[in-house]
PDB file of N, CA, C and O in Angstrom:
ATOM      1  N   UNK A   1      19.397  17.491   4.754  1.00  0.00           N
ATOM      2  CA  UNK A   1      18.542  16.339   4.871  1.00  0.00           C
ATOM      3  C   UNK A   1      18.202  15.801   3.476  1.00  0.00           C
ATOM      4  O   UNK A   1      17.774  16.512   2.567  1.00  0.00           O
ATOM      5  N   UNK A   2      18.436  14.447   3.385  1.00  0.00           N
ATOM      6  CA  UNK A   2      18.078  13.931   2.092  1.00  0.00           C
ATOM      7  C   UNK A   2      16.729  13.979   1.654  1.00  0.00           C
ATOM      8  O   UNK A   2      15.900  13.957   2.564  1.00  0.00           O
ATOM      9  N   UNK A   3      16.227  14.049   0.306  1.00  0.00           N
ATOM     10  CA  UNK A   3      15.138  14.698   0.301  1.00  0.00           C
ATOM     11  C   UNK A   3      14.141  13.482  -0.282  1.00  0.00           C
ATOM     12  O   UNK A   3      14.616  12.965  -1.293  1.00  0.00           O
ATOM     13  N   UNK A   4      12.907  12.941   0.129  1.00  0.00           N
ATOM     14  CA  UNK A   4      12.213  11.561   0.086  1.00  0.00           C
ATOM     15  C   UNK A   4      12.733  10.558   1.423  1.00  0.00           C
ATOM     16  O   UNK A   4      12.450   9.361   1.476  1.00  0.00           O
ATOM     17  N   UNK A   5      13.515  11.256   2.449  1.00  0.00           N
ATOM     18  CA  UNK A   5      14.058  10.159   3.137  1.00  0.00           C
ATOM     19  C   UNK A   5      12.310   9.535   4.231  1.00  0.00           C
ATOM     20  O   UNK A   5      12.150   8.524   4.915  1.00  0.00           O
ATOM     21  N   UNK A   6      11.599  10.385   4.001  1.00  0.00           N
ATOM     22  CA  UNK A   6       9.989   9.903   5.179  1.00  0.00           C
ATOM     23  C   UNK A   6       9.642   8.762   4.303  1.00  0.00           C
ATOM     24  O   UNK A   6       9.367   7.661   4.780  1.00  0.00           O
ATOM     25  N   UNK A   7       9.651   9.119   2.409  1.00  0.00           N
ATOM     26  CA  UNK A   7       9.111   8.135   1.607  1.00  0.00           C
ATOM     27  C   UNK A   7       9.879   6.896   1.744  1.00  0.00           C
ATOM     28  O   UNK A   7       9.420   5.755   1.688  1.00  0.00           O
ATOM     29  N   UNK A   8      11.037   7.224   1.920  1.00  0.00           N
ATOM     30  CA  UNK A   8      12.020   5.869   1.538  1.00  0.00           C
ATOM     31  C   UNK A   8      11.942   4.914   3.141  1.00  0.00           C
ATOM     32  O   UNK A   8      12.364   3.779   2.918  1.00  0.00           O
ATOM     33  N   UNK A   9      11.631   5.045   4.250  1.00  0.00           N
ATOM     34  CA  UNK A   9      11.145   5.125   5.703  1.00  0.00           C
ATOM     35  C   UNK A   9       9.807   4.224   5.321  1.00  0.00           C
ATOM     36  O   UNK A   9       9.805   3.040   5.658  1.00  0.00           O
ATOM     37  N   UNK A  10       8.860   4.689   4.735  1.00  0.00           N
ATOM     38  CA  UNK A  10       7.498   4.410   4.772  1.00  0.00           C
ATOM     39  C   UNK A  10       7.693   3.067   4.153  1.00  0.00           C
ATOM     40  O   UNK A  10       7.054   2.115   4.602  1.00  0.00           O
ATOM     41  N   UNK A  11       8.614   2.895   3.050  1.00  0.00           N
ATOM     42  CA  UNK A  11       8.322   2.174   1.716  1.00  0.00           C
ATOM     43  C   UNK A  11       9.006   0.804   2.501  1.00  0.00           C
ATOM     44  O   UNK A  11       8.637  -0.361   2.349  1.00  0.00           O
ATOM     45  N   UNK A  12      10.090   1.289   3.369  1.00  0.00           N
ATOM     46  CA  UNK A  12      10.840   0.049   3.878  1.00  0.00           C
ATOM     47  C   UNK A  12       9.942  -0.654   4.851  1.00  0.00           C
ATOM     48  O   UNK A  12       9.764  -1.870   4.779  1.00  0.00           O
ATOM     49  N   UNK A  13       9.372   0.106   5.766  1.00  0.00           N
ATOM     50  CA  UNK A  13       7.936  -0.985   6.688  1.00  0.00           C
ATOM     51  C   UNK A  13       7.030  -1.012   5.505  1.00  0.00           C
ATOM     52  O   UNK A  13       6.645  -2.176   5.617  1.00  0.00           O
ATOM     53  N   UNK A  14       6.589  -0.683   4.746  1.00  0.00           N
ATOM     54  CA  UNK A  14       5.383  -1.666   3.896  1.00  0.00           C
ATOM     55  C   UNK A  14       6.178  -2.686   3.551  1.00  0.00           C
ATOM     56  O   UNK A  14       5.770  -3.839   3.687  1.00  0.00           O
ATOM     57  N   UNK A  15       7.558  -2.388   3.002  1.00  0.00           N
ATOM     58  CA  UNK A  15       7.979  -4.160   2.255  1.00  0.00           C
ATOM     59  C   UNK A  15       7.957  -5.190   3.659  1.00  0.00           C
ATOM     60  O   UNK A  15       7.370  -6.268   3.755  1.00  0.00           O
ATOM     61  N   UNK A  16       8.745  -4.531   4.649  1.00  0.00           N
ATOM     62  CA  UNK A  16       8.987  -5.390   5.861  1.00  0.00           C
ATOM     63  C   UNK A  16       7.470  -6.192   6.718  1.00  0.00           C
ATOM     64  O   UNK A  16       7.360  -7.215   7.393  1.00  0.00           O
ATOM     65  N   UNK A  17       6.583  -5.241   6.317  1.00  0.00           N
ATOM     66  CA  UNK A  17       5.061  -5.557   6.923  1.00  0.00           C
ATOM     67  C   UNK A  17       4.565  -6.059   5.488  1.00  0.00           C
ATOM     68  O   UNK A  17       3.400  -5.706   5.310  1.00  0.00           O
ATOM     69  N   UNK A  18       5.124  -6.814   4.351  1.00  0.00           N
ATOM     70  CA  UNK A  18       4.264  -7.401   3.969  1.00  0.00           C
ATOM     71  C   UNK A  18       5.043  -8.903   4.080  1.00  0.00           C
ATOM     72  O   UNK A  18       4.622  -9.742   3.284  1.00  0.00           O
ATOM     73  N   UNK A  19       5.950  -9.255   4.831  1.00  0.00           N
ATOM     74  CA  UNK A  19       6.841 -10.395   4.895  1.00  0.00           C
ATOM     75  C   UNK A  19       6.470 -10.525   6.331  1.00  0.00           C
ATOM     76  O   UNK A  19       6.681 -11.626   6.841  1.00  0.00           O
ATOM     77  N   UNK A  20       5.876  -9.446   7.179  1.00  0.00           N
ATOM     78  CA  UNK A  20       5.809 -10.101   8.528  1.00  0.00           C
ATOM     79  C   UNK A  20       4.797  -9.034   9.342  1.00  0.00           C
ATOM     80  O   UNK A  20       5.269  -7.978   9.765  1.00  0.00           O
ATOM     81  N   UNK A  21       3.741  -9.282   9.489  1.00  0.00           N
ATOM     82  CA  UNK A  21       2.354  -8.650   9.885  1.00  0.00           C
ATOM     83  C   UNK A  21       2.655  -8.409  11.218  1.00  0.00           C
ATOM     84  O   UNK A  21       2.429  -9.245  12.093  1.00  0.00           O
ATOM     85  N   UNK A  22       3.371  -6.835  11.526  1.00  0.00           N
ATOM     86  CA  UNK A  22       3.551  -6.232  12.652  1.00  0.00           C
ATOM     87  C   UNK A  22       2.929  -5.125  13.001  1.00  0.00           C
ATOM     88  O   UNK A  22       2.682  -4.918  14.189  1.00  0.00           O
ATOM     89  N   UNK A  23       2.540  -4.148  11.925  1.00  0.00           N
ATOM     90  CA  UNK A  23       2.098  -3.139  12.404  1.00  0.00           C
ATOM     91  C   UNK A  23       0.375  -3.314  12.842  1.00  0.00           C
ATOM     92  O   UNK A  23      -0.588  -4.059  12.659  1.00  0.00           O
ATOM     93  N   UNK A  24       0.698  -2.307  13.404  1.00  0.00           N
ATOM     94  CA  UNK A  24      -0.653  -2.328  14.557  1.00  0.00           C
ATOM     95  C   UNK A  24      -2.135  -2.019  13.825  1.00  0.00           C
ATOM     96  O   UNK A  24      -2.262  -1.134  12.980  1.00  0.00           O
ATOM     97  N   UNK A  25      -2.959  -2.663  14.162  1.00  0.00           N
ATOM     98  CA  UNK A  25      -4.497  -2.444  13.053  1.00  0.00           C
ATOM     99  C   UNK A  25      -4.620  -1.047  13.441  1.00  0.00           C
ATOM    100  O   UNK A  25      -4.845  -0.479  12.372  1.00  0.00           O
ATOM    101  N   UNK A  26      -4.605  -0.370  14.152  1.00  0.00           N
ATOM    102  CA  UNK A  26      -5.289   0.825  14.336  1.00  0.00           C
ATOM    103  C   UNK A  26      -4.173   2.012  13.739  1.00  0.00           C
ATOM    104  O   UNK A  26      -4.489   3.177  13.500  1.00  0.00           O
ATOM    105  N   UNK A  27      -2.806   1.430  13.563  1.00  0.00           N
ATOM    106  CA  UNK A  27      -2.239   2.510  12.767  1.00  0.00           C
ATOM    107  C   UNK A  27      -2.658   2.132  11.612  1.00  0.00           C
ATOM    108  O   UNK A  27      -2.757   3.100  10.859  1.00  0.00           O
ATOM    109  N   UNK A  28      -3.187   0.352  10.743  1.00  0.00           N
ATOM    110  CA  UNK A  28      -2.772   0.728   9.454  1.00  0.00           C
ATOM    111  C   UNK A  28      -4.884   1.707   9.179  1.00  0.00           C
ATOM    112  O   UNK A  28      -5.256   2.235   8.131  1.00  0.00           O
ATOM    113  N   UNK A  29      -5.538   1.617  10.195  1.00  0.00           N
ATOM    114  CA  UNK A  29      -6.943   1.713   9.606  1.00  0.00           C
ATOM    115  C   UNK A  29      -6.140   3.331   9.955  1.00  0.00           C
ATOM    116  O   UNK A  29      -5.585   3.628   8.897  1.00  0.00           O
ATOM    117  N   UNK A  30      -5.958   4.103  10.675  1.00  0.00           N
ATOM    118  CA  UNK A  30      -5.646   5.854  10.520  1.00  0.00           C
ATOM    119  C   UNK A  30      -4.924   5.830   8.927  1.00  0.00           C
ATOM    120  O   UNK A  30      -5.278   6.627   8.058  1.00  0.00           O
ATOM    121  N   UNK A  31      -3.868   4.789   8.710  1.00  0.00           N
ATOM    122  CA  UNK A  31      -3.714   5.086   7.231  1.00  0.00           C
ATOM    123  C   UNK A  31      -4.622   4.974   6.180  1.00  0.00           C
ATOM    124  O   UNK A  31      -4.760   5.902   5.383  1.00  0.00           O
ATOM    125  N   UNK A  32      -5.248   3.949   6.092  1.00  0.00           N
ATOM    126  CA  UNK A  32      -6.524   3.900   5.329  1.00  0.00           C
ATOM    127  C   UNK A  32      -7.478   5.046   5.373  1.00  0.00           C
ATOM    128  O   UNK A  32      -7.888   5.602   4.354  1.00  0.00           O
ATOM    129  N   UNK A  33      -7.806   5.366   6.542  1.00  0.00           N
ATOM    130  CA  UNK A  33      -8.836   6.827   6.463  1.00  0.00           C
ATOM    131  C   UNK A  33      -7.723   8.137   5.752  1.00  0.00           C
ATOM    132  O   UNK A  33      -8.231   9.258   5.714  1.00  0.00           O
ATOM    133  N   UNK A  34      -6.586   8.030   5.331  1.00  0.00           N
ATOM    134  CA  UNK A  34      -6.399   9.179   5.043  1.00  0.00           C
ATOM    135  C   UNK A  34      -5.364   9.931   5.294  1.00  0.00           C
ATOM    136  O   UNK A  34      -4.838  10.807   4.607  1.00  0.00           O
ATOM    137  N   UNK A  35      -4.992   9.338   6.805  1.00  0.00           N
ATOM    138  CA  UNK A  35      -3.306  10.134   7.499  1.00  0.00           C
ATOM    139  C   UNK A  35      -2.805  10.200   6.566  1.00  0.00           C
ATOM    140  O   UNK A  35      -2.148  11.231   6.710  1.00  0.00           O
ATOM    141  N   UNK A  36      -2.604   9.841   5.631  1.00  0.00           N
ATOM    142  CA  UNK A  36      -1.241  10.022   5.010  1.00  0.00           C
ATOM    143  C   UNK A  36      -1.653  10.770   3.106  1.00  0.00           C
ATOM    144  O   UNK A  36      -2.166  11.857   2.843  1.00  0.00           O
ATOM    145  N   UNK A  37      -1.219   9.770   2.215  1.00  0.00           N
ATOM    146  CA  UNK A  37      -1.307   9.564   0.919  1.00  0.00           C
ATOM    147  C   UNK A  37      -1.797   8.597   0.350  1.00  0.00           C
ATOM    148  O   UNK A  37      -1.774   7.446   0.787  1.00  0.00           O
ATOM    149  N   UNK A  38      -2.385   9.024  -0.878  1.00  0.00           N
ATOM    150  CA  UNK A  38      -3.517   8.009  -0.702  1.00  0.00           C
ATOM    151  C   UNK A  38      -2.756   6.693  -1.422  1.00  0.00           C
ATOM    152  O   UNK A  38      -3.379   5.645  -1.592  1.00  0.00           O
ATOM    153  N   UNK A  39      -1.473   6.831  -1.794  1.00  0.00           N
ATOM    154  CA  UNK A  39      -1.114   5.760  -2.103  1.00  0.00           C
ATOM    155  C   UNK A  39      -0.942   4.620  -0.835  1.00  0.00           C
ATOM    156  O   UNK A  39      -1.204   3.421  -0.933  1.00  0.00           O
ATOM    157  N   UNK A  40      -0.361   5.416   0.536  1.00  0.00           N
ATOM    158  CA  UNK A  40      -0.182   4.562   1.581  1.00  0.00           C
ATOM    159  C   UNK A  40      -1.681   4.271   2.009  1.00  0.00           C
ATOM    160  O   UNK A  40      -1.809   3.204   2.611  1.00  0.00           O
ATOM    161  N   UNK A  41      -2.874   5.026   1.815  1.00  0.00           N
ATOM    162  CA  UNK A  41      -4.314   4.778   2.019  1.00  0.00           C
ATOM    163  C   UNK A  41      -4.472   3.253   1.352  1.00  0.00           C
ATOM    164  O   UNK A  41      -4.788   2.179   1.865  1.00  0.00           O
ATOM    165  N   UNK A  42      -4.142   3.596   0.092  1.00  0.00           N
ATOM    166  CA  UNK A  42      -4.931   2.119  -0.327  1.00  0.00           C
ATOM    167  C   UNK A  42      -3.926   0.972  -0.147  1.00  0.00           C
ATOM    168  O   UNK A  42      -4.483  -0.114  -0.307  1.00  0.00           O
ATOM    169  N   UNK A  43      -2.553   0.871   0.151  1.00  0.00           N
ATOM    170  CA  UNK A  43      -1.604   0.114   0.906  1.00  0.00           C
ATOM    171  C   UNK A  43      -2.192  -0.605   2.074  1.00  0.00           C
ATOM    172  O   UNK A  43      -2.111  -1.811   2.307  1.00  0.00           O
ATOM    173  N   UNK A  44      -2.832   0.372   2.816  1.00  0.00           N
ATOM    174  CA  UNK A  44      -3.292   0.086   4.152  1.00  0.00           C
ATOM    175  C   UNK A  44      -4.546  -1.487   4.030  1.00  0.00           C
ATOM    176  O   UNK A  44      -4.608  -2.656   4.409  1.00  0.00           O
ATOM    177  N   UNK A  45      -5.446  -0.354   3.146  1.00  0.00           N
ATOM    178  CA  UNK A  45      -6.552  -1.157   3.030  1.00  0.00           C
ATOM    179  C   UNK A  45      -6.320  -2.173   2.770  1.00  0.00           C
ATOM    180  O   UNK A  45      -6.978  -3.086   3.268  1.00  0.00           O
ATOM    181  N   UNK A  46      -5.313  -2.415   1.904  1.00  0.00           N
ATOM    182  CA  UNK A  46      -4.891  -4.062   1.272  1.00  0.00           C
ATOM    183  C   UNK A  46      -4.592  -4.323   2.207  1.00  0.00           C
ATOM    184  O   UNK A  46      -5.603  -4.828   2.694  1.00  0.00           O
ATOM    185  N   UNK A  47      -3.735  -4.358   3.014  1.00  0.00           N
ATOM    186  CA  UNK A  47      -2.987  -4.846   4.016  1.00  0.00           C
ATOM    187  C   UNK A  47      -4.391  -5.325   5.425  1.00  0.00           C
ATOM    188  O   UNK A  47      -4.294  -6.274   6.203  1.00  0.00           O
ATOM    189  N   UNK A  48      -5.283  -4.562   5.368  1.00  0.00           N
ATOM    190  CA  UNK A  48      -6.487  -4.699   5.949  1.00  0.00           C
ATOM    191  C   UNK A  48      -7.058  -5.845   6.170  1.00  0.00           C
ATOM    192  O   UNK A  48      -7.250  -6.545   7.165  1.00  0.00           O
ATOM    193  N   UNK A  49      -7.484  -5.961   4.166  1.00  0.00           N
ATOM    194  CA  UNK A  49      -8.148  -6.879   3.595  1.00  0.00           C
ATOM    195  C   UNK A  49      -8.203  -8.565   3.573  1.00  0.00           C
ATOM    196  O   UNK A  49      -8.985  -9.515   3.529  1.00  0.00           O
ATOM    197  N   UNK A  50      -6.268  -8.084   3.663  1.00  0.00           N
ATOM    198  CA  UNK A  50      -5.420  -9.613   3.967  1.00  0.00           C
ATOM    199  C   UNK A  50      -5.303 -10.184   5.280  1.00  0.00           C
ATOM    200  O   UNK A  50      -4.853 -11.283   5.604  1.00  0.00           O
ATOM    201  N   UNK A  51      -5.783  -9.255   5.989  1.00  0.00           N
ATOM    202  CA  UNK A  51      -5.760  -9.886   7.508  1.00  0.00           C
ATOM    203  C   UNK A  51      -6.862 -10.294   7.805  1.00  0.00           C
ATOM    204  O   UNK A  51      -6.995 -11.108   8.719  1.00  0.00           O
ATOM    205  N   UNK A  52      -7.927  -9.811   7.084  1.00  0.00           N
ATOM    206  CA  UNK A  52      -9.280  -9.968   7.779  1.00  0.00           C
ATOM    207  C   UNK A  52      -9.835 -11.513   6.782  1.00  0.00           C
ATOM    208  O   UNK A  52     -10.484 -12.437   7.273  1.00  0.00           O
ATOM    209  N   UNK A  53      -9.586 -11.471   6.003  1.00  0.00           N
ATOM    210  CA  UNK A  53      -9.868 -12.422   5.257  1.00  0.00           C
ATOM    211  C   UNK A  53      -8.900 -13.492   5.327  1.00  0.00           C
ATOM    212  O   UNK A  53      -8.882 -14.284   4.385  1.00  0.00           O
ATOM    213  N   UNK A  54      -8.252 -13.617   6.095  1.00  0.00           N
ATOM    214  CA  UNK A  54      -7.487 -14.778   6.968  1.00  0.00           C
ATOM    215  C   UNK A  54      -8.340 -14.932   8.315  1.00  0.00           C
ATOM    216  O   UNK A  54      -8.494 -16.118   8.606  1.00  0.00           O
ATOM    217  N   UNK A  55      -8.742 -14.324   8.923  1.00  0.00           N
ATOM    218  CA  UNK A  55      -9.833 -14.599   9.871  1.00  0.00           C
ATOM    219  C   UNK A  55      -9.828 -13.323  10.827  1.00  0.00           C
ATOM    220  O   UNK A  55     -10.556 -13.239  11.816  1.00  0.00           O
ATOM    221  N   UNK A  56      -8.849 -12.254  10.392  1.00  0.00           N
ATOM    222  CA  UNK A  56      -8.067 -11.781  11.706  1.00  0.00           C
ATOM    223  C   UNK A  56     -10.123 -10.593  12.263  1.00  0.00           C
ATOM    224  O   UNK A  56     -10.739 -10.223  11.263  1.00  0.00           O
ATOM    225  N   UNK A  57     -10.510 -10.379  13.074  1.00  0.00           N
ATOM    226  CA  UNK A  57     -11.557  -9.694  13.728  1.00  0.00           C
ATOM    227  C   UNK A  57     -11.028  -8.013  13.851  1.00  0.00           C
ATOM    228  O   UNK A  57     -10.698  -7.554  14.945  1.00  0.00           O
ATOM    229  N   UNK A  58     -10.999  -7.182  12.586  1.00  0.00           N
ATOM    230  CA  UNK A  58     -10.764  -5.822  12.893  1.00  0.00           C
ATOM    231  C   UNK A  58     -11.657  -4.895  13.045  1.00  0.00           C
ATOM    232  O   UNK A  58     -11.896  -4.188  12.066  1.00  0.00           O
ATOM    233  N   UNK A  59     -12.322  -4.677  14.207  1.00  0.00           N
ATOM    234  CA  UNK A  59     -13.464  -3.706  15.126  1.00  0.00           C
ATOM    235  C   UNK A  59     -13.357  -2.501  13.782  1.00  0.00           C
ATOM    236  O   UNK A  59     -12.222  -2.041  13.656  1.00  0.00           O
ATOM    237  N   UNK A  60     -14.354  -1.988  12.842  1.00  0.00           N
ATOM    238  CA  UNK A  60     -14.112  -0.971  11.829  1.00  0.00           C
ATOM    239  C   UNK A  60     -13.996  -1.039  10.625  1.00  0.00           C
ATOM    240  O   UNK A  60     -14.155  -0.090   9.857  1.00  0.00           O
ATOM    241  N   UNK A  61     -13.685  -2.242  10.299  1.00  0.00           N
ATOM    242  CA  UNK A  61     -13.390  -2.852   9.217  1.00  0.00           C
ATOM    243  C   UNK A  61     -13.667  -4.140   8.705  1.00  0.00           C
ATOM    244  O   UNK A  61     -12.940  -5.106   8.933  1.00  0.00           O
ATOM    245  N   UNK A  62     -14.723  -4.187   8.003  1.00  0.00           N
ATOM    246  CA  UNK A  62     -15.502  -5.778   6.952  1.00  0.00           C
ATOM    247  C   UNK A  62     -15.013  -5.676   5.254  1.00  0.00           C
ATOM    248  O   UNK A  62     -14.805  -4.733   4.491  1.00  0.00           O
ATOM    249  N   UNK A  63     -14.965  -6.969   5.146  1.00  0.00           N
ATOM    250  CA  UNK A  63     -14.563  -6.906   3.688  1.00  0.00           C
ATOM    251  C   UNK A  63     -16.173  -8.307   3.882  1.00  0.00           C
ATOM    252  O   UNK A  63     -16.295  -9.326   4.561  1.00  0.00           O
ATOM    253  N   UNK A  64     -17.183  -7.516   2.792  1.00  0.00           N
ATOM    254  CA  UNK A  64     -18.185  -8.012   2.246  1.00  0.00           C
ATOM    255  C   UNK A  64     -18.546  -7.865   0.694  1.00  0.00           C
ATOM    256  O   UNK A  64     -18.308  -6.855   0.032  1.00  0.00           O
ATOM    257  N   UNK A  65     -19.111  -8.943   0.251  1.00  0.00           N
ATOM    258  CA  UNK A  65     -19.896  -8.979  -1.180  1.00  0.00           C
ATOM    259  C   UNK A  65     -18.524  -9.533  -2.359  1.00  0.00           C
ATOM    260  O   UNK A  65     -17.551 -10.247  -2.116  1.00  0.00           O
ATOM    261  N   UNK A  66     -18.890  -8.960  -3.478  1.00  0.00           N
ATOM    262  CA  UNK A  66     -18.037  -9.844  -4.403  1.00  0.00           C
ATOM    263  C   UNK A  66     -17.216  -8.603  -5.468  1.00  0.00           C
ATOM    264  O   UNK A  66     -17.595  -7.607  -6.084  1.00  0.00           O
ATOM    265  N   UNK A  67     -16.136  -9.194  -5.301  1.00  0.00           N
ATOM    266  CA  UNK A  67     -14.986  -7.883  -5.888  1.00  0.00           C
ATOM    267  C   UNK A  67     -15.357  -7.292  -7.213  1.00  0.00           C
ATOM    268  O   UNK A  67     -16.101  -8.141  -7.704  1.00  0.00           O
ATOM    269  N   UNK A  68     -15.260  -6.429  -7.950  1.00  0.00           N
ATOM    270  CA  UNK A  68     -15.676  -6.125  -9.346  1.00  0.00           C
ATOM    271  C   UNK A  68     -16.482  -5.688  -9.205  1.00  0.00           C
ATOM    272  O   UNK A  68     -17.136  -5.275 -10.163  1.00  0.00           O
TER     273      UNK A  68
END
């Protein structure tokens, strides 16, 4: 078994889910809490951030106050 093939898997739906908003809110918020690494953690959150602040309503998740 090639060895990074889960990483190289993961890396291809983040590029593909950032060209086309498919994956499901409740898998990316389990990534955000932690399932994974925290690099895919804070992936998630972005990916969160950008939906919600387009208008999208994610039950768990507010982006409030001012960045910095």
């Amino acid at each position: 078994m090639p060895e990074n093939r889960g990483r190289r898997a993961k890396e291809a739906v983040k590029k593909r889910q950032d060209t086309d908003a498919t994956l499901d809110v409740r898998t990316l918020l389990e990534l955000a809490r932690g399932k994974g690494t925290p690099r895919d953690a804070e992936w998630a959150l972005s990916q969160l951030a950008r939906r919600a602040l387009a208008g999208e309503k994610i039950e768990g998740f507010a982006v409030e106050g001012v960045a910095g």
